[in-house]
Each structure stands twice: as C-alpha cells, then as structure tokens.
C-alpha positions as CSV (number, residue, x, y, z in Angstrom):
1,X,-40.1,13.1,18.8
2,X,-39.7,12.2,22.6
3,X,-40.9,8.9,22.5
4,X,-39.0,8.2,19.3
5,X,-36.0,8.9,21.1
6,X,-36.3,6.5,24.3
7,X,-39.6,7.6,26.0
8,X,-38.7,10.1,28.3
9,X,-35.2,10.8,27.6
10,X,-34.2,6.9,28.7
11,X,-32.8,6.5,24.7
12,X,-31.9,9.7,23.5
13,X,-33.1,12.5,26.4
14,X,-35.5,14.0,23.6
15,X,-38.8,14.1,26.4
16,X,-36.4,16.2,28.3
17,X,-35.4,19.0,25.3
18,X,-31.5,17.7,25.6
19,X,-29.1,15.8,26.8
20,X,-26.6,13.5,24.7
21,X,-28.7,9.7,23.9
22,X,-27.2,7.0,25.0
23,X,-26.2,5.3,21.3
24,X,-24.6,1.6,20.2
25,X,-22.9,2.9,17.2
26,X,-23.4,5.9,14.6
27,X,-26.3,4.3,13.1
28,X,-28.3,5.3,16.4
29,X,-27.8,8.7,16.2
30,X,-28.0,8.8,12.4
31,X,-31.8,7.3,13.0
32,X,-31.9,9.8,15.7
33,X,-31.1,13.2,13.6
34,X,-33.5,11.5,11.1
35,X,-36.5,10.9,13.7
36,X,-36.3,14.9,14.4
37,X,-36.0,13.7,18.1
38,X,-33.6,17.0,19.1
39,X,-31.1,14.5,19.9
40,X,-27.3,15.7,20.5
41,X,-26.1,15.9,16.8
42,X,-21.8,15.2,16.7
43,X,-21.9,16.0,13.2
44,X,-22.5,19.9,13.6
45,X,-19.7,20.1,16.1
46,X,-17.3,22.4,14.9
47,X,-14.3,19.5,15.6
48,X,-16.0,17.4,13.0
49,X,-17.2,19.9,10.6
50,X,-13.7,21.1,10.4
51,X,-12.1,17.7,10.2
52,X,-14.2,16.8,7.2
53,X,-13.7,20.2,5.3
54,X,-9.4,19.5,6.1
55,X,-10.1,16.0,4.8
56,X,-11.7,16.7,1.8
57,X,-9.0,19.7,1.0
58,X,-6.2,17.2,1.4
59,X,-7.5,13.9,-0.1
60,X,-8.8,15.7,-2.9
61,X,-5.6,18.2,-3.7
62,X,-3.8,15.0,-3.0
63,X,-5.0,12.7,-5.9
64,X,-4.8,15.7,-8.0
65,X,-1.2,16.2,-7.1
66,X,-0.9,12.5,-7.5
67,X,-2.2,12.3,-10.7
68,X,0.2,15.1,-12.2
69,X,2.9,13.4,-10.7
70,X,3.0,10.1,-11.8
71,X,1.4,11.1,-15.3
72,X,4.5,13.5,-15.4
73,X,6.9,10.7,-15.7
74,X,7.7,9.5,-18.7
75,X,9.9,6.4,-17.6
76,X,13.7,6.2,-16.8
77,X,14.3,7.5,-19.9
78,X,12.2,9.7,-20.7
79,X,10.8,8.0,-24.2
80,X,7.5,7.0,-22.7
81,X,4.3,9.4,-23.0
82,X,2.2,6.4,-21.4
83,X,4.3,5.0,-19.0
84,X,1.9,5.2,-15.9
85,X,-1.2,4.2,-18.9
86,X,0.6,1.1,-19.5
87,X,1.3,0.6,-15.8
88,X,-1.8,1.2,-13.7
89,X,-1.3,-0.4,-10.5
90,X,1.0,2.4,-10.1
91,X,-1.9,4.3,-10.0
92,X,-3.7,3.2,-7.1
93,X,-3.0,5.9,-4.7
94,X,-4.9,8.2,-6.9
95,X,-7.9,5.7,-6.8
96,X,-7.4,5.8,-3.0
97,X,-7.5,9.4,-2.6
98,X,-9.8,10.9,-5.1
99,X,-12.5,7.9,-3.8
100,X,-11.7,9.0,-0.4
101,X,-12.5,12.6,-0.8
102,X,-15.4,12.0,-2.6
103,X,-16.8,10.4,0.5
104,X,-15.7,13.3,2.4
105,X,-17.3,15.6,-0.1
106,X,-20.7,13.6,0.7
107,X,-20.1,14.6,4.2
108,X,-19.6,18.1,3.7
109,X,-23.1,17.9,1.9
110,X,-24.6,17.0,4.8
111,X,-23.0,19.4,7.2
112,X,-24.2,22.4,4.7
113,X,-27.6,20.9,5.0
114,X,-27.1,20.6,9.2
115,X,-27.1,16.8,8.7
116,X,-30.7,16.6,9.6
117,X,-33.0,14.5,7.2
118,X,-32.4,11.4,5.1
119,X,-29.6,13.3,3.8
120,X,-27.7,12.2,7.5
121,X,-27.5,8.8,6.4
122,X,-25.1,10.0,3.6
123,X,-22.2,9.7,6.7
124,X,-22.6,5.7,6.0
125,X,-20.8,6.1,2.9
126,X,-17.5,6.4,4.6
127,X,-17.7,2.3,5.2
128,X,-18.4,1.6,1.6
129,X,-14.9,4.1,1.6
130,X,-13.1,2.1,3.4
131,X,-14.5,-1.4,1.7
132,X,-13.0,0.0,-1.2
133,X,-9.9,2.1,-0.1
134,X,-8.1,-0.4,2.4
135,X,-7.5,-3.2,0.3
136,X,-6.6,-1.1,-2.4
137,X,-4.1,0.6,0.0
138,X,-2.8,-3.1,0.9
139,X,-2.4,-3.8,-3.0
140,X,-0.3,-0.9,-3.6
141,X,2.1,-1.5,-1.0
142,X,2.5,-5.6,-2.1
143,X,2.8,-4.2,-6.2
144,X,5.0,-1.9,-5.2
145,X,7.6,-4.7,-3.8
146,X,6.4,-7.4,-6.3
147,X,5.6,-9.3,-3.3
148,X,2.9,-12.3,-3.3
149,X,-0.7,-12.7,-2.6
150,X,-1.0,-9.1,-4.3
151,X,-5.3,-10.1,-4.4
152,X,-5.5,-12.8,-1.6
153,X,-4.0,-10.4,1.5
154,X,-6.2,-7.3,-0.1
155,X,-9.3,-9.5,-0.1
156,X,-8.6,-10.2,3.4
157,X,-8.6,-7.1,4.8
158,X,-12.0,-6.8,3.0
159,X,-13.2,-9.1,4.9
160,X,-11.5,-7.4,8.1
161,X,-13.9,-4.0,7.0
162,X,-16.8,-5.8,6.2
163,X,-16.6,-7.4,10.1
164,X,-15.9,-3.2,11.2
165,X,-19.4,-2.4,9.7
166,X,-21.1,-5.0,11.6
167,X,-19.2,-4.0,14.5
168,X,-20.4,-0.1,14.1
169,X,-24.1,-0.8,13.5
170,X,-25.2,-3.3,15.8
171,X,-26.0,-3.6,18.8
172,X,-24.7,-5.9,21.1
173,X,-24.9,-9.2,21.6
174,X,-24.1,-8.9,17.3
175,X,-21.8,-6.2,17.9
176,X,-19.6,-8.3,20.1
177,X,-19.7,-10.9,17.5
178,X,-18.9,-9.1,14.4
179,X,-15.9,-7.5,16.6
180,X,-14.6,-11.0,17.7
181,X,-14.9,-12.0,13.9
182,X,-13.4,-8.8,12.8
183,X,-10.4,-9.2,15.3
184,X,-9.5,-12.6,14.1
185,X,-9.8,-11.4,10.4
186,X,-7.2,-8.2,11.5
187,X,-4.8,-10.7,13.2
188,X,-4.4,-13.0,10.0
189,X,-4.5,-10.0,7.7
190,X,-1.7,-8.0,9.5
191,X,0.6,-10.7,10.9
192,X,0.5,-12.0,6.9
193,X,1.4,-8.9,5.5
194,X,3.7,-7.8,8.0
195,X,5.3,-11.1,7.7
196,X,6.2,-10.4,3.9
197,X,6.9,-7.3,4.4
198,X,9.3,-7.3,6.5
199,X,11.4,-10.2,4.6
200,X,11.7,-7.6,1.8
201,X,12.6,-4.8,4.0
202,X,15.5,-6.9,5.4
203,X,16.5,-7.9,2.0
204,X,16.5,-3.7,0.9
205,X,18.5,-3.0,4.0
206,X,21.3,-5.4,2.7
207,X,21.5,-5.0,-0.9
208,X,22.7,-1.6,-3.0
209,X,19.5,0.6,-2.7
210,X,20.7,4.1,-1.2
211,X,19.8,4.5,2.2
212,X,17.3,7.7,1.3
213,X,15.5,5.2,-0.4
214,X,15.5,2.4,1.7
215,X,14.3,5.0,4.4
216,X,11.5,5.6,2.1
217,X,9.7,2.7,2.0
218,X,10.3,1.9,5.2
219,X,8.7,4.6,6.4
220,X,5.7,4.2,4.3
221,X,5.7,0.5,5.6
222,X,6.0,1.9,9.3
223,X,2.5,4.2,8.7
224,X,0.8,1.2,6.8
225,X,0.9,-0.8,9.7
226,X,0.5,1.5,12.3
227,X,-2.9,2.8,10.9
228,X,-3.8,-0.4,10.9
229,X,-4.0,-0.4,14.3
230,X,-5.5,3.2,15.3
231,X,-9.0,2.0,13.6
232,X,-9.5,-1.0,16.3
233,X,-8.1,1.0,19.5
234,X,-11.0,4.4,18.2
235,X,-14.2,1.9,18.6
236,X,-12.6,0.1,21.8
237,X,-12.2,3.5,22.9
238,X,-15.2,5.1,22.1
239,X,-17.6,1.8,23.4
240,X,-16.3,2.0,26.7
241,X,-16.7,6.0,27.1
242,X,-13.3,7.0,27.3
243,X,-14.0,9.4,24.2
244,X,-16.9,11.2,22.9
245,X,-18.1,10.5,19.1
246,X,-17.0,14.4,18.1
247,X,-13.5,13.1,19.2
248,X,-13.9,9.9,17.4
249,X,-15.2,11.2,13.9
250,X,-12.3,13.8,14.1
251,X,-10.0,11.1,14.6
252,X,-11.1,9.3,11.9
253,X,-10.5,12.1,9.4
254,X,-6.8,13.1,10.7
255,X,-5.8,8.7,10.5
256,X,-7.7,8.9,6.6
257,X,-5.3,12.1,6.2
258,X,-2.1,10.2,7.1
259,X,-3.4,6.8,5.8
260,X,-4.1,7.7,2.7
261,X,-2.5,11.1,1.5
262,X,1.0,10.9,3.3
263,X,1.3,7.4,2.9
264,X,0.3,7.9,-1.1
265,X,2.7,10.8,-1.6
266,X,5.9,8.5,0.2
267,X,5.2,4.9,-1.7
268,X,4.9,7.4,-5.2
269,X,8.2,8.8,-4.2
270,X,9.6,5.6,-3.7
271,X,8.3,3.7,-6.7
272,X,9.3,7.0,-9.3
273,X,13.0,6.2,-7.3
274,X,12.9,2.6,-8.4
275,X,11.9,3.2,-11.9
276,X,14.3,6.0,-12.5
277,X,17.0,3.6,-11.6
278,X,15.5,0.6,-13.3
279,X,14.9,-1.7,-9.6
280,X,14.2,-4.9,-10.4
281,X,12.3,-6.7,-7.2
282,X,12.9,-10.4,-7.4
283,X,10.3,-13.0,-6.2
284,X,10.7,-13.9,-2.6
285,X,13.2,-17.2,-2.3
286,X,15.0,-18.7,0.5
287,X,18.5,-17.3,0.1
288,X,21.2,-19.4,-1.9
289,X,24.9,-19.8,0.0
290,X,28.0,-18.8,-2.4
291,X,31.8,-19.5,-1.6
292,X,34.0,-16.3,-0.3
293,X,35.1,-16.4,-4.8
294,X,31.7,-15.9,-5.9
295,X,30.0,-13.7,-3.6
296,X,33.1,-11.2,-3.9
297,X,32.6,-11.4,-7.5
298,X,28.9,-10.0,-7.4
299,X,29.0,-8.4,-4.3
300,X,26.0,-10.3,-3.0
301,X,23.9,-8.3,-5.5
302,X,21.7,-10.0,-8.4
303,X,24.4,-10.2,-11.6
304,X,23.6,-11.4,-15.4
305,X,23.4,-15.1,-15.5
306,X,26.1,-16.3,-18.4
307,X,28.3,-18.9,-19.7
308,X,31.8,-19.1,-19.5
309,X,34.2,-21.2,-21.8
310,X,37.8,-22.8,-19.9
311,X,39.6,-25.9,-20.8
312,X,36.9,-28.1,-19.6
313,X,34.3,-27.1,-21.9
314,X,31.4,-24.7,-21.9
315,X,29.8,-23.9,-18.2
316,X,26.5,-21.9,-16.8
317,X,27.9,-19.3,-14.4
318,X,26.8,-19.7,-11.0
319,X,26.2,-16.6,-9.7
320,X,23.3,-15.2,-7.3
321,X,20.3,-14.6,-9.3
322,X,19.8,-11.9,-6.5
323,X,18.1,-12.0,-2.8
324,X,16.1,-8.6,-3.3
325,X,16.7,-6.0,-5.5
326,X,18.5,-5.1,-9.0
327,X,19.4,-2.1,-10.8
328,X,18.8,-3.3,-14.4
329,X,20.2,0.4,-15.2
330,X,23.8,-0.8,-13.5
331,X,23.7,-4.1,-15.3
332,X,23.1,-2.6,-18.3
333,X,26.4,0.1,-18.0
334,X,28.2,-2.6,-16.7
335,X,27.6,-4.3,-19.3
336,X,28.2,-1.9,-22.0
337,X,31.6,-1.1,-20.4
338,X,32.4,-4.9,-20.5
339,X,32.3,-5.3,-24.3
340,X,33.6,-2.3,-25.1
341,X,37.0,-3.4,-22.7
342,X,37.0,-6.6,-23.7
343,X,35.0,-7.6,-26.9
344,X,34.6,-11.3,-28.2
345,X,36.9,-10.7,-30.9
346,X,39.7,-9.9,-29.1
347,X,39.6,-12.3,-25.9
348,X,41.5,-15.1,-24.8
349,X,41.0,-18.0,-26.0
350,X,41.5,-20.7,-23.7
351,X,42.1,-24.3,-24.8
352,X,39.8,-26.6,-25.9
353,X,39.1,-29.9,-25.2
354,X,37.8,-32.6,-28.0
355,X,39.3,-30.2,-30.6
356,X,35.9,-28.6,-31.1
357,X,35.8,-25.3,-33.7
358,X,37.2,-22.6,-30.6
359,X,35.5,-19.9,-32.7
360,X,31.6,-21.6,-33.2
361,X,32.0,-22.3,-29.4
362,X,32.9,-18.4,-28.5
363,X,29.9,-17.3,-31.0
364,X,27.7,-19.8,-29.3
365,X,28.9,-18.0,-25.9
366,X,28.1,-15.1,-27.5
367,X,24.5,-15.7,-28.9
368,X,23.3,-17.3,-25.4
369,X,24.7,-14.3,-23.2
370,X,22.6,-11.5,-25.9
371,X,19.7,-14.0,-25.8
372,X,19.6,-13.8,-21.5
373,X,20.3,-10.1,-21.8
374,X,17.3,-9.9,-23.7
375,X,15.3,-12.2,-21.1
C-alpha cells in the first residue's frame, strides 16, 4: 500500500501511516482510496459529506417542484392541459436539476460505502454532469429570450467542460494545456453570450415589461454569468494551495445549488410571467428611427402592422415592428376595443382618388388587417 502511494510517503505519505498525498487533480486521490494506500480521504470529511447530502435534497426537491410548477400551468388562458408537453424547452430546468441530483445521489452512494473501492470512481460522474447540465443551462437562458445561436453558444460551452476535465485529471505539462485551451474556449463562450444578452436586457429595461419582471431576469442573468466564473477561480485556487480539496468539493456543491436550483426556480418565474401576459420576444435587429408623430403614436412599443386608406390611396402603416418585447395580450384588447369604437361600417370615409369602389377598397383594408392579425 506504501509504495503504491509514493514509496515512502514521497506520493501519498502511505509508508508513513498518514499524512495528506501530494495529488494533481481528484483523479489521484480517487486511484489513491482505490489502491487501499491509507491515503487522506476528502470525501469522508464531514464538509463534503454534508455538502452532497444538501445538494442532492435541493436539486432533487427542486426538479420535483419544478416539474409541478410548470406542468401546473395550463397557458394564459387557462385552455391548455399540455401547454409545457407542447413546449419542452421550457422544461429544461427540470432536465438540469433532476440530472444533477442524480449525480449527487451517486455520490451519496459512495460516502455510505466510505468511498473506498471502485465504487470511489463514481465521484467522476459529476463531469459527465456538468457536460450535460451547463450547456443545457446556457440554452434555457437564450430560449427563454428567443435570442440566437440557441445550439451554437451551448455547444461551446461544451467544449469549455470538456477542456475542465482535462484540466482536473492530468497532470502537468497536459494540465496546463487543457487549462490554456479551456480558458480561451470560456472567453469566447462568455463574452458571446454576455454580448447578447445584454442587448436584450437593455431592450427589456426600455420597453413596457413591469419592473418586477424585468428585475427577474436580470437577476437570473446576473447569477448565470457569475457562476460562470466561480468554477475557474476554485481550480486556480485549489492548484496553487490556497484551499484544501474538502473546501473545494464543498464549494462545488453550494455554486451547483445556486447554479442550477435558484437560477431554475427565477428564469421559470420569469418565463410563466411572460406567458401569462402573452410576451412576444422579437428577433434581435438594429433599431429603426421614427419621427416625434410615429413614435408617440406607439409609444416606442411593437404595434400591429396595418394599412390605412387617405385621399392618396391605400398605404402600409409604418410603425415599429418593435425593438424587444410585445404583449400580444395588450394588442389583442386593444384591438378589440378598437372595433368595437370604431367599426368599418361606420368610419369615415375619406376621398378617393381615380374613383375607385370606396367600399371594395375599405373591405380590402379590412381583409388584409384580419389576415396580419392572424400572422
């Protein structure tokens, strides 16, 4: 068991009965609980062993709470059974957090079996976690906004997590490598979200969205991307000694916690919000300049795109086709208001030029406006 360990004690202190072995990355000391060399064993402290028992409470009560939530809502009218069946990307926190604590209920396995044995190498299965978890976590948030690249920015940070294995389980000079890889990767990912991300949260701060909601998704946006960063500061961190991998594995669990349970529970809330008040995201576009007439018409908010009939002939309004956000809800009131005050049959007809048939021209009017309402 010594010599399987580093001789005596130069790898993992076992010739000398104790002592914690000087390790490259979890995969050492997983080898090291397996080889029976009596090496220092992080996963029986009682900070990690509580840390995964917490994590597998919450992650697994979360995507059960989850999952009765959104399963719950029946659309913004109430008429759908399916609404969430027919809409599964809405679903993705649940994926997220019953995957997660499935992984953490592998853990707890172990720790009941004192993580000695093969059994030890069941700890691994966090990383095929966060392979699946973190893009899906990246999707959510980019579905959730109907932003772009909703598979091309996940499938980078896939990438990033694949380069974070490397980086864990090597030793150096690979381990540097992989971490230089994974770095650039993490740069391109976050900078490209972020980017996005931020144009839609500037466009939410300036349209009608209340500001509960707004605050909403901005915080959820505010704990993506600072997650994002407490991964790469734990392994700098722990490689140059300035924590102890009982401190590291118990941070792990508390950043999964927040990553995936509180950010799940806040995007939900958000995205039930939008739906009961029928938000339409609109693709992102460079903003369109309107005179001081037509913006205080709409109010700078997305309107119905019509025509209008005056005594030059028949006309497409221009109006804003929106910079962010829409309630479809609103339009639809608004509408409904509109005819009732002022039905076709009873408006003014303006003069027509060419003397064209004033009445075919208003029912033409008419049957375009339903047909875009319909679009």
């Amino acid at each position: 068991g010594g010599d399987g360990g580093g001789g005596d004690g130069g790898g993992g202190g076992g010739g000398d009965g104790g002592g914690a072995p000087i390790t490259f990355g979890e995969q050492e000391i997983v080898e090291a609980i397996t080889w029976g060399s009596g090496a220092f064993n992080p996963f029986q402290t009682p900070a990690v062993l509580v840390a995964d028992w917490l994590g597998l409470l919450i992650l697994g009560g979360s995507a059960i709470f989850l999952y009765v939530i959104i399963t719950n809502f029946h659309g913004p009218r109430g008429d759908e059974k399916y609404f969430a069946g027919y809409r599964e990307e809405k679903m993705m926190s649940i994926y997220v957090n019953s995957f997660a604590a499935y992984a953490y209920y592998a853990r707890c396995a172990s720790h009941a079996n004192g993580d000695i044995g093969a059994v030890a190498y069941i700890h691994l299965l966090k990383y095929v976690d966060y392979l699946f978890t973190c893009p899906l976590l990246t999707a959510d948030l980019l579905c959730t906004l109907n932003l772009p690249f909703k598979i091309t920015y996940p499938y980078f940070v896939w990438l990033n997590i694949g380069c974070g294995v490397g980086c864990s389980k090597f030793v150096g000079p690979a381990r540097y490598m992989w971490f230089g890889l994974g770095a650039s990767f993490f740069c391109v990912a976050w900078y490209s979200v972020y980017v996005i991300v931020a144009m839609r949260l500037r466009q939410i701060a300036g349209s009608k969205m209340t500001q509960k909601c707004a605050v909403t998704v901005q915080t959820a946006a505010a704990i993506y991307f600072s997650i994002w960063i407490g991964f790469p500061v734990l392994w700098l961190l722990l490689e140059f000694k300035a924590i102890n991998h009982p401190i590291s594995l118990s941070m792990h669990a508390l950043l999964d916690v927040v990553a995936k349970s509180l950010y799940g529970f806040i995007l939900l809330s958000f995205q039930i919000t939008c739906e009961k008040e029928e938000f339409v995201f609109l693709p992102l576009m460079p903003r369109i300049d309107y005179n001081d007439d037509e913006m205080s018409d709409v109010g700078g908010a997305d309107v119905e795109v019509g025509y209008h009939l005056d005594e030059h002939g028949l006309h497409q309004n221009h109006t804003p086709m929106g910079p962010v956000v829409g309630s479809s809800k609103q339009r639809r009131i608004s509408r409904e208001m509109q005819r009732a005050a002022s039905p076709y049959n009873s408006a003014i007809k303006p003069p027509v030029a060419g003397g064209e048939d004033e009445n075919a021209i208003l029912a033409q009017i008419q049957a375009l406006n339903q047909q875009l309402a319909r679009v």
